[in-house]
BATOR-116156 format. One record per residue (C-alpha): residue number from 1; x, z, y. Coordinates in Angstrom, 1 decimal. Each point is the difference from the previous one (the first is absolute). Layout:
REM residues N
REC rotor      X      Z      Y
REC   NUM      X      Z      Y
...
END
This chain:
REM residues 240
REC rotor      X      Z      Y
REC     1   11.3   87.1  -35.3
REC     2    1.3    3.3   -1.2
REC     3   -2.0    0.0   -2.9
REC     4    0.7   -2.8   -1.6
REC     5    3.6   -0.3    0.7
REC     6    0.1    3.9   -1.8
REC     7   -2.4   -1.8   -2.5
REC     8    2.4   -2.6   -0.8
REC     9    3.3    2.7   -0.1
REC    10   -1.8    1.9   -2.6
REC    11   -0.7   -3.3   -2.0
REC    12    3.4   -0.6    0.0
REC    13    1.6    3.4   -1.2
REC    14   -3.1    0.6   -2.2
REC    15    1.2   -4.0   -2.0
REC    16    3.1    1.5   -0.9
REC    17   -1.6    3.0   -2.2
REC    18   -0.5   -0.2   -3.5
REC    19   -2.2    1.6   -2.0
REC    20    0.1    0.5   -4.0
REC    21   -2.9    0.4   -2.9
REC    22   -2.9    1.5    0.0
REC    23    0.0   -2.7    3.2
REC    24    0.1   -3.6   -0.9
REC    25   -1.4   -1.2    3.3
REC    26    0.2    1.2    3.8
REC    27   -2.3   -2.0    1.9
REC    28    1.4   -0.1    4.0
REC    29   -3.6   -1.2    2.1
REC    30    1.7    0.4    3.3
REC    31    2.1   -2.9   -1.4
REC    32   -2.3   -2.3   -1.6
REC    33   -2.9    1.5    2.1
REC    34    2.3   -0.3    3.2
REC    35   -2.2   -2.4    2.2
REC    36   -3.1    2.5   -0.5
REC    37    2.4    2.7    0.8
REC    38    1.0   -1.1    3.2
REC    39   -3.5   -0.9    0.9
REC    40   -1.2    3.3   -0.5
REC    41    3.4    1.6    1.8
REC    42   -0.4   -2.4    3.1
REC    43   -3.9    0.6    0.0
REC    44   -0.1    4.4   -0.4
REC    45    3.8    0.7   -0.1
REC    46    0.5    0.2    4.4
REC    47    0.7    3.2    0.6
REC    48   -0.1    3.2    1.2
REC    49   -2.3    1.3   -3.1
REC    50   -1.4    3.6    0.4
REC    51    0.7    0.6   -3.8
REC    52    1.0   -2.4   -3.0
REC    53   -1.7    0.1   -3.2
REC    54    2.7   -0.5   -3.1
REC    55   -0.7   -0.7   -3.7
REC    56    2.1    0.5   -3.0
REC    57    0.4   -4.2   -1.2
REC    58   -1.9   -2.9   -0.3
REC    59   -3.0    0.0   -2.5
REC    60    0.0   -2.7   -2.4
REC    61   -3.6   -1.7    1.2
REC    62    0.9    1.0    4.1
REC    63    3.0   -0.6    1.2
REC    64    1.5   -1.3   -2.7
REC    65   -2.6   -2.8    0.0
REC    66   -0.2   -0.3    4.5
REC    67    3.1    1.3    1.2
REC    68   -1.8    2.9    2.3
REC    69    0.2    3.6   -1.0
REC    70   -3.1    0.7   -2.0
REC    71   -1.1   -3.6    0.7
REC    72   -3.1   -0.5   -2.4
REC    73   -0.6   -4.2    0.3
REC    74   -3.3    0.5    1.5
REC    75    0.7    1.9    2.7
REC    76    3.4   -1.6    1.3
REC    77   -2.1   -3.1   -0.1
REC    78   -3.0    1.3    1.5
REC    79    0.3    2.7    2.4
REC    80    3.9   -0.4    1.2
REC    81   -0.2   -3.6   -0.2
REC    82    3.0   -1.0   -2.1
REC    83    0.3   -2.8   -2.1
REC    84    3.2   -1.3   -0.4
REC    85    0.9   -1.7   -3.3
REC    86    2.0    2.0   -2.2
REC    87    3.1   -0.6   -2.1
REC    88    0.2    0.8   -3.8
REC    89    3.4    2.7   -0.6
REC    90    2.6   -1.1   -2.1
REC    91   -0.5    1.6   -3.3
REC    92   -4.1    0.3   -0.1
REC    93   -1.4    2.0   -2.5
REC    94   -2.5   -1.5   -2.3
REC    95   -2.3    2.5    0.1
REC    96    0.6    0.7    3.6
REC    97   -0.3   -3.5    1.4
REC    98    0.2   -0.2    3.8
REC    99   -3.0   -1.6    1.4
REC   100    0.2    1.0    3.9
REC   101   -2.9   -0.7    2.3
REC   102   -2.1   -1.1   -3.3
REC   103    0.5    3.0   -2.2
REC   104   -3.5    1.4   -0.9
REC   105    0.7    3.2   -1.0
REC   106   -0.4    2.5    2.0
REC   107    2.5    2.9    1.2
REC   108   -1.8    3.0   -0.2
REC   109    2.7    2.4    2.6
REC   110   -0.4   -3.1    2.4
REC   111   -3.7   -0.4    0.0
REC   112   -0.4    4.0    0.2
REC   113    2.7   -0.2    2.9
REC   114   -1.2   -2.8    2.1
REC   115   -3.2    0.4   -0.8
REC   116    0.2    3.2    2.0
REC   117    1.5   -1.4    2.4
REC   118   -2.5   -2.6    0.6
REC   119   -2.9    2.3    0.0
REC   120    1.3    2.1    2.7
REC   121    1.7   -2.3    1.5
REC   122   -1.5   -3.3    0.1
REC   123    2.2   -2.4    0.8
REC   124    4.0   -0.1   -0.6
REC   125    0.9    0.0    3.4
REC   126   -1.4    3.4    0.8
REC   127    2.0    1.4   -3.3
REC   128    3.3   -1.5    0.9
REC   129    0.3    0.8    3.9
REC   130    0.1    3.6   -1.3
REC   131    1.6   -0.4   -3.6
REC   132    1.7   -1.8   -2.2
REC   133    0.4   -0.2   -4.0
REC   134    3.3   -0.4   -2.0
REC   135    1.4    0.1   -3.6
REC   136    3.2    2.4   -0.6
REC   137    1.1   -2.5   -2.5
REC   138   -0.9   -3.6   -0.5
REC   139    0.9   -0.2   -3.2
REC   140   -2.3   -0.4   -2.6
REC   141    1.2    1.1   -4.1
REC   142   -2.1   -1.0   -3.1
REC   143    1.3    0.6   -3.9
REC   144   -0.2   -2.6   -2.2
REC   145   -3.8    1.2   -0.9
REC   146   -0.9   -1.1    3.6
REC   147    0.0    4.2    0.8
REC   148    0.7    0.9    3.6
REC   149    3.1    2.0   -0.1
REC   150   -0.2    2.0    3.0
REC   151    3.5    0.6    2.3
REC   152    0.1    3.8   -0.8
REC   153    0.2   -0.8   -3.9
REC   154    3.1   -1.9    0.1
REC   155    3.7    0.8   -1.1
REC   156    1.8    2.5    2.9
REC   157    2.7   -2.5    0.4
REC   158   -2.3   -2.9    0.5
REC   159   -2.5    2.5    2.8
REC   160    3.6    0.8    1.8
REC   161    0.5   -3.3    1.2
REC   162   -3.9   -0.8    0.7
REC   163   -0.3    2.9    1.8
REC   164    2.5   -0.5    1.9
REC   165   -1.2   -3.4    1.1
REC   166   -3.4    0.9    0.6
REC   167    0.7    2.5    2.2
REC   168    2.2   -1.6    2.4
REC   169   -3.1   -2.6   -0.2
REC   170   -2.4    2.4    1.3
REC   171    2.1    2.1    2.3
REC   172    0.6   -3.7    1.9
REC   173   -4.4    0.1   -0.4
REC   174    0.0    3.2    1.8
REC   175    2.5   -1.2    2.9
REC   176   -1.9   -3.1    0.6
REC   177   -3.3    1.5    0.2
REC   178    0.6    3.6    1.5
REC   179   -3.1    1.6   -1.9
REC   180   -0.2    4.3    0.0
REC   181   -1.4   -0.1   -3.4
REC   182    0.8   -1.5   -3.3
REC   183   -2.4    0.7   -2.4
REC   184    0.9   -0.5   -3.4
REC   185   -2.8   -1.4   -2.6
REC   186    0.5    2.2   -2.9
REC   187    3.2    2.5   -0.8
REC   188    2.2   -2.6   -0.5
REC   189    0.4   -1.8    3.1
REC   190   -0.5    3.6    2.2
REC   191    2.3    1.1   -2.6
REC   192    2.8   -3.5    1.2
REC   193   -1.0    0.3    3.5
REC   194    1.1    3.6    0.7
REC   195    3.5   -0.8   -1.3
REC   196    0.4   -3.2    1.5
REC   197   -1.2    1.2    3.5
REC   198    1.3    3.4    0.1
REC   199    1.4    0.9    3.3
REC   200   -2.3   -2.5    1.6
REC   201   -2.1    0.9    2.9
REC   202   -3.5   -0.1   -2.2
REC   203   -2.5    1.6   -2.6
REC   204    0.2   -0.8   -3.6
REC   205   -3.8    0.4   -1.2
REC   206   -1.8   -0.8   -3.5
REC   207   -3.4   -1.6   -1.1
REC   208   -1.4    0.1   -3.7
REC   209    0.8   -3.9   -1.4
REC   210   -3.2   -2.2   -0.2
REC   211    1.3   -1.1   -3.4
REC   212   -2.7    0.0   -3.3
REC   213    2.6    1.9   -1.9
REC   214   -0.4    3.2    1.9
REC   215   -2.9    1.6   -1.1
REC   216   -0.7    2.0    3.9
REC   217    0.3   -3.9    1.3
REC   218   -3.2   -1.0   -2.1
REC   219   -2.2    3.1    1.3
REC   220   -0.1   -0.6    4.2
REC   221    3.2   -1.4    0.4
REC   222   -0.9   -0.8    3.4
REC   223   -1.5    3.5    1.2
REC   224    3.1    1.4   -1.9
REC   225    2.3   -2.0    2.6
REC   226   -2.0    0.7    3.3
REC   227    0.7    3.9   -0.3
REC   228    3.4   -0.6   -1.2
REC   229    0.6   -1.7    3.6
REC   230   -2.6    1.9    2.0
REC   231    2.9    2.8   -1.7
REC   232    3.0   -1.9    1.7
REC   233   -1.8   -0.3    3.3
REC   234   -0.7   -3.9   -0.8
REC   235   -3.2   -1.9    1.6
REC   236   -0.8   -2.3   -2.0
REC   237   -2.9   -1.8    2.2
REC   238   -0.5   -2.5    2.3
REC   239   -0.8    2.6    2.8
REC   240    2.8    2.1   -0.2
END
C-alpha cells in the first residue's frame, strides 16, 4: 500500500538526521508504533479522500504514545478499534516513558479532535470514506526537562533537511489519496503544506489547533473549527 511503503521511505531518510541540544530525545512512533500505524492506514487510509486533515507532530501523550496522529489511548482503543502492542524507542525519556495502548493520560488536541469527530460522525467508517488524518512530521523532540520542543523551534540547518523529508512524505499522501483539500491544523502545518504542495491541483486551507496551549482552542474550539470549514466550502456531516 502506498502509504505505508511512503511511510517506511520517510522512516528511512528521517534515521539518518541528527539533531543537537536543546533536544536530547526524538521519539519516531511510526517506528516503534509501526503495527498500530498500519492498522489504522489499512483500516481509513483507501483512498480517494475529499480533503486530508494535517497536524504539525506527534504529541507526547497521542501519537507518541499510539502511533496514530492525535491518537489519545482511549479512543484508538475504543472507537477505531486498535490495539496493537507497542514498542518502547531506543532512547526513552524518563520523564516521557512510552506506555502505548496503556498510557492514562489523556491528549487533550486528540480528545478535542476525535471527539468531534465522533459526535458528528458516529462511527469511524463514516469519517474515513470521506477523510483522512495525517502528521507532517512524525517526529517527536523533548529537551532534557521532558519539554516538547516543537519542529518550528529548531536550528535552520536541522528544519532544512526535515523539511525536506516531510514534504516529499506528504506530497506521496496527496498522490495516493487524491483529496481537493488539505486542511492544515494550526499555521504550522497550512503553513508546510502550501510549500510542499505548491503547483498541485488542490486548496491549502487552515483550522485553529485544538491544543490547550492556545487560549481561542479553550473557549469553543469546536464551534471555532465548523465556520473555519463551513469558510472553505467543507461539510463536515454525515449527510453531506
Amino acid at each position: 500500500m502506498e502509504l505505508i511503503n511512503a511511510a517506511d521511505d520517510l522512516n528511512r531518510a528521517l534515521a539518518r538526521l541528527r539533531f543537537a541540544e536543546p533536544v536530547t530525545h526524538v521519539y519516531n512512533p511510526m517506528v516503534y508504533g509501526r503495527r498500530n500505524y498500519v492498522a489504522y492506514v489499512e483500516a481509513f487510509g483507501q483512498g480517494p479522500k475529499q480533503a486530508i486533515f494535517l497536524g504539525m507532530n506527534p504529541g507526547p501523550w497521542g501519537m507518541a504514545q499510539t502511533g496514530v496522529p492525535f491518537g489519545d489511548a482511549s479512543v484508538v482503543k475504543e472507537w477505531m478499534k486498535i490495539g496493537h502492542a507497542v514498542d518502547r524507542p531506543r532512547h526513552e525519556h524518563p520523564k516521557r516513558p512510552v506506555l502505548g495502548l496503556d498510557c492514562a493520560r489523556s491528549e487533550v488536541s486528540g480528545t478535542r479532535l476525535w471527539g468531534a469527530v465522533r459526535q458528528h460522525f458516529g462511527t469511524p467508517r463514516r469519517f474515513f470514506e470521506r477523510f483522512f488524518v495525517a502528521n507532517y512530521c512524525p517526529l517527536c523532540f523533548m529537551e532534557q526537562s521532558g519539554r516538547n520542543r516543537t519542529p518550528d523551534r529548531l536550528a535552520v540547518e536541522e528544519r532544512t533537511a526535515l523539511f525536506e523529508a516531510c514534504d516529499e512524505h506528504l506530497r506521496r499522501v496527496v498522490r495516493a489519496l487524491g483529496p481537493r483539500l488539505v486542511v492544515g491544523i494550526g499555521a504550522f502545518a497550512a503553513g508546510r503544506a502550501r510549500v510542499a504542495l505548491e503547483g498541485m491541483d488542490l486548496t491549502v486551507g487552515q483550522v485553529l489547533h485544538p491544543s490547550p496551549a492556545s487560549p481561542a482552542a479553550n473557549q469553543g474550539w469546536e464551534n471555532k473549527v465548523r465556520g473555519e470549514l463551513q469558510q472553505l466550502g467543507l461539510c463536515v456531516t454525515p449527510s453531506c
